[in-house]
C-alpha positions in Angstrom: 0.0 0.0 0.0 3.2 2.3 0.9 4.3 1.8 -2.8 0.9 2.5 -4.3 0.4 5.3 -2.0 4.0 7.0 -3.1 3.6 6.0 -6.7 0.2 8.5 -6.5 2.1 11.0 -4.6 5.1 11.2 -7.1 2.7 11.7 -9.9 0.4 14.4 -8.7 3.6 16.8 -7.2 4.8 16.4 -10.7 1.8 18.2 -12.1 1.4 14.3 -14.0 -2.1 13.1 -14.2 -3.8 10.8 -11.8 -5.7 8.5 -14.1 -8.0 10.7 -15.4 -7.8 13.2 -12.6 -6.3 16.7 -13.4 -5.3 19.2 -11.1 -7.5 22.1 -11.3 -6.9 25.6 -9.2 -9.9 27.3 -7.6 -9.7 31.0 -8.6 -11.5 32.0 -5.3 -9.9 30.0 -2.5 -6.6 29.2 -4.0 -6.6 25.5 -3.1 -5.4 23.2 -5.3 -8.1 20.3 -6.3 -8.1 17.2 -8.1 -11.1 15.6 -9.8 -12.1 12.3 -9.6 -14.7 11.9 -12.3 -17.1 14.6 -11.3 -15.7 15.2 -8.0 -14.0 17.8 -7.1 -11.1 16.9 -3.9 -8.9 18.8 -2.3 -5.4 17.7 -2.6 -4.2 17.2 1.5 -7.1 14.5 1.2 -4.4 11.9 -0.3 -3.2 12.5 3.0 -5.7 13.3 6.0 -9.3 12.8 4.1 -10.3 16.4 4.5 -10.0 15.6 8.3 -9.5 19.4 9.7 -9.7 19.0 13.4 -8.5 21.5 14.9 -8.3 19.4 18.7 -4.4 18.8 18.7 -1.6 19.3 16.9 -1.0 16.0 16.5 -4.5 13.3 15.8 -2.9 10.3 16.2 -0.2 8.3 17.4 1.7 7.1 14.1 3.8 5.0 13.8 7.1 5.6 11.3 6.0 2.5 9.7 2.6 4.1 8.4 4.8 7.0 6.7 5.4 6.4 2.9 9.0 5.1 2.4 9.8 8.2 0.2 7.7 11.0 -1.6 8.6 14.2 -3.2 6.8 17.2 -2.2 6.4 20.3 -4.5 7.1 23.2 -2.3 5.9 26.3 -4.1 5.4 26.6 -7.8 6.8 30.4 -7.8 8.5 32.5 -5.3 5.7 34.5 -4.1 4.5 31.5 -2.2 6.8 31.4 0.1 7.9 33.7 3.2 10.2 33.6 5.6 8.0 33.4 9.3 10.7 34.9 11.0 14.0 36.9 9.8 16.3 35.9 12.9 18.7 33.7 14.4 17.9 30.4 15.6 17.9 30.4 19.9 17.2 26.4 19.6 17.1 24.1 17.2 15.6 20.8 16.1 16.7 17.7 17.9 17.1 16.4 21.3 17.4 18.6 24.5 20.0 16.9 27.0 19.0 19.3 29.4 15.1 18.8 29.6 16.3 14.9 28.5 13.4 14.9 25.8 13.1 16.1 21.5 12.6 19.6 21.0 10.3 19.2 17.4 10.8 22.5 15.8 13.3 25.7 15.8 13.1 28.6 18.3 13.7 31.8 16.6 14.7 34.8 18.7 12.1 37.9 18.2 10.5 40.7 20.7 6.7 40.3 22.0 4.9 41.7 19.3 6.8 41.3 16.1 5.1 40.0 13.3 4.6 36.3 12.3 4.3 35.5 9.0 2.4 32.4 7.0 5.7 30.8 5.4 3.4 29.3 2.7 -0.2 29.4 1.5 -2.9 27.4 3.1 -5.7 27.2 5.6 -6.1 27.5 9.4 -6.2 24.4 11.2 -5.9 25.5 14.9 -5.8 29.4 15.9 -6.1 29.0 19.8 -3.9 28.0 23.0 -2.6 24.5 22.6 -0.8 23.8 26.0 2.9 24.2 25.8 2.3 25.8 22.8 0.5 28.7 24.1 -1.3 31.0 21.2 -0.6 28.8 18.5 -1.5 28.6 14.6 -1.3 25.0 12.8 -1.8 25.7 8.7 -1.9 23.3 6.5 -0.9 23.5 3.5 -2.2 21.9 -0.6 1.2 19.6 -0.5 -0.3 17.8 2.5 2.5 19.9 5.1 1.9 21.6 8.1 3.4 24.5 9.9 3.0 25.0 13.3 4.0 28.7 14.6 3.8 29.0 18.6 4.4 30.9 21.8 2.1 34.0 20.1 1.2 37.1 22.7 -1.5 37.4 19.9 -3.7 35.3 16.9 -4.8 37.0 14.0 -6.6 34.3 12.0 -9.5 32.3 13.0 -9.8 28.4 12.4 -11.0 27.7 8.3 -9.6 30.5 7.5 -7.4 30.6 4.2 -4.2 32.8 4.1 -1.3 33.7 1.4 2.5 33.4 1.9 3.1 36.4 4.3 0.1 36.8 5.8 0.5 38.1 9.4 -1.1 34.7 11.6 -0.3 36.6 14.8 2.3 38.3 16.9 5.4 36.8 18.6 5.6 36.4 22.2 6.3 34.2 25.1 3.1 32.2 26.0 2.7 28.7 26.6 6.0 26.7 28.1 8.3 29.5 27.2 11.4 30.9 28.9 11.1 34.3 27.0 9.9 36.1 23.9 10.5 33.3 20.5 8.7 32.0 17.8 8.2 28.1 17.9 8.4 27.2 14.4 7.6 23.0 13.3 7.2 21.7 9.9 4.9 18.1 9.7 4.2 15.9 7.3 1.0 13.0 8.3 1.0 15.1 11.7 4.8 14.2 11.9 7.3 16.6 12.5 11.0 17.5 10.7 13.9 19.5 11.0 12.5 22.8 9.5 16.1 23.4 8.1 15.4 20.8 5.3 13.5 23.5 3.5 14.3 27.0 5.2 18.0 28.6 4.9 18.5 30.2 8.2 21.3 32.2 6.5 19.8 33.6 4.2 16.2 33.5 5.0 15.1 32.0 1.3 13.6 28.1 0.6 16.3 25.7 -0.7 14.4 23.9 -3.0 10.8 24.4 -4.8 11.0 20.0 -4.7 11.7 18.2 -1.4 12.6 14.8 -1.6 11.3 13.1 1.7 12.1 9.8 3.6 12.0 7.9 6.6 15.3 9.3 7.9 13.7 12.7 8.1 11.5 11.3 11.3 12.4 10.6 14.7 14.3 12.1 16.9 16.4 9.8 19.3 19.3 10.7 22.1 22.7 11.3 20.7 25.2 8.6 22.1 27.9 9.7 23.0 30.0 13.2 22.0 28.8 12.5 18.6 26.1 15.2 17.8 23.1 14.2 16.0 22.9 15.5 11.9 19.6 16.5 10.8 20.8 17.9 7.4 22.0 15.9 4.3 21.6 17.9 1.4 22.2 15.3 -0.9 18.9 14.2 0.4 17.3 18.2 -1.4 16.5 18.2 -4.4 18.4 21.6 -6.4 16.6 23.8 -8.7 17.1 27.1 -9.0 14.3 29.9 -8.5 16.0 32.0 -11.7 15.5 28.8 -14.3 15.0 30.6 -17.9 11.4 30.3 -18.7 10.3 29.2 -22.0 12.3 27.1 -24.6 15.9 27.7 -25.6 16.9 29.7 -28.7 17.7 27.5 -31.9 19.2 28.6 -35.0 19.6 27.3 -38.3 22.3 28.1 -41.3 20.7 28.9 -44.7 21.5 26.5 -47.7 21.6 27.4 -51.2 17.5 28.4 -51.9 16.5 28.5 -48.6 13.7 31.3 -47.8 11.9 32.7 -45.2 9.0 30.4 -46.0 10.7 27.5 -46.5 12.7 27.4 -43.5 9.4 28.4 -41.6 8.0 25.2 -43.1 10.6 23.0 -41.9 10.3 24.1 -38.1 6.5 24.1 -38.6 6.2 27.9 -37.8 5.0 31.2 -39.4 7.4 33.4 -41.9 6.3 36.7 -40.1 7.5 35.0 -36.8 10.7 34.3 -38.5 11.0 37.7 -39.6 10.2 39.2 -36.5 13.0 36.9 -34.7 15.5 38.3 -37.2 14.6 41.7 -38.0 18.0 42.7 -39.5 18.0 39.7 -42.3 16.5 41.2 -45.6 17.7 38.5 -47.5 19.0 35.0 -46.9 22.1 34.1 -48.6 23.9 31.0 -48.0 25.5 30.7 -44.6 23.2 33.1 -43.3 22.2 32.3 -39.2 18.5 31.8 -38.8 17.2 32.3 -35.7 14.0 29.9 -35.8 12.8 29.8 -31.9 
């Protein structure tokens, strides 16, 4: 079922088709869908069956076993759905805490009561109340089937059902909930699961890494280090690279006149228009043999 389940998952982040379902993009809301004959469904239903409850952060007690042995996960199609929550340094990251002796599930970012708190990516409120260490806290989740979590708010601007853009403010940092001063709580899930949020965010430079995640097992868990050896959360052989300033549109392709060529005829051979050829070379008059042809 894992390998079914992943096989679906691979071919919808793609933008592939799923059978005879095609993603389709609601104007209004902004969540993706998929149909399934005349049904419309919303994506995160591959993953949760539209199950919104917004009574814990976490549902149910998975095991790592239930997880899909790998899946890649389309981030953001351009850069203006993404944000970065919080521009500052991290005060705590994600792993295991030798002095509370348990796993610290997200990244504390330093910031002053009140600052704004930012949605990282589009999606729709899960849980805007207090969630017990978590104090005010906001759970989105998102169309890829992730979640962020932002906590320890003095203040929630967003209501439960609500749907918000990249950069939307959810609410205002502050020190509620188990907290030992002003910091955003920041967590990343997948299936209600969390990971390292530095997988995908560049604390650095405050930008994404990658629009495609590739996600496994070894993402999951957090366990106590033995030894002196610390614990790595990153591997960024395990991210998948693509640049946010790919050249849109295909490459240019030129052709060298032969003895007779034309405008036309050399538009007939690369099934275009003459004028479009003419407009690509606007200083050719007249081919002569040799002459460069820019055709696309």
């Amino acid at each position: 079922m894992r390998l079914v389940a992943t096989t679906i998952l691979l071919l919808f982040v793609m933008s592939l088709s799923l059978g005879e379902a095609q993603a389709q993009k609601d104007t209004v809301s902004g969540i993706r869908f998929y149909k399934e004959g005349e049904k419309r469904v919303k994506v995160w239903n591959l993953f949760y069956h539209d199950h919104m409850d917004g009574s814990a952060v976490r549902l149910r007690n998975m095991s790592l076993d239930s997880l899909p042995d790998e899946i890649v996960l389309k981030l953001i199609e351009d850069t203006t759905q993404f944000c970065f929550p919080m521009k500052n340094i991290i005060t705590s990251p994600y792993g295991w805490r030798e002095r509370w002796h348990r796993p610290h599930r997200g990244v504390d970012i330093l910031l002053r009561t009140g600052d704004p708190v930012r949605a990282c990516f589009p999606g729709v409120v899960r849980i805007a109340r207090s969630v017990g260490g978590y104090g005010c806290c906001v759970v989105l989740r998102h169309e890829n089937g992730l979640e962020t979590l932002y906590g320890h708010m003095s203040k929630l601007l967003v209501k439960p059902h609500q749907i918000v853009n990249a950069g939307d403010i959810v609410g205002l940092g502050g020190s509620t909930g188990h907290s030992t001063g002003p910091h955003l709580h920041f967590e990343v899930r997948f299936q209600y699961e969390p990971f390292d949020p530095e997988w995908i965010l560049d604390f650095k430079t405050y930008k994404l890494r990658t629009r495609k995640l590739h996600l496994d097992k070894t993402y999951f868990g957090i366990s106590r280090p033995q030894g002196k050896k610390p614990q790595a959360f990153k591997a960024d052989k395990s991210i998948i690279k693509e640049t946010f300033d790919k050249p849109k549109g295909p490459k240019e392709l030129y052709y060298t006149a032969r003895k007779g060529d034309t405008f036309r005829t050399i538009a007939e051979m690369y099934h275009t228009d003459e004028f479009k050829l003419r407009d690509l070379n606007p200083k050719i008059k007249k081919i002569k043999t040799g002459t460069r042809i820019r055709v696309r």
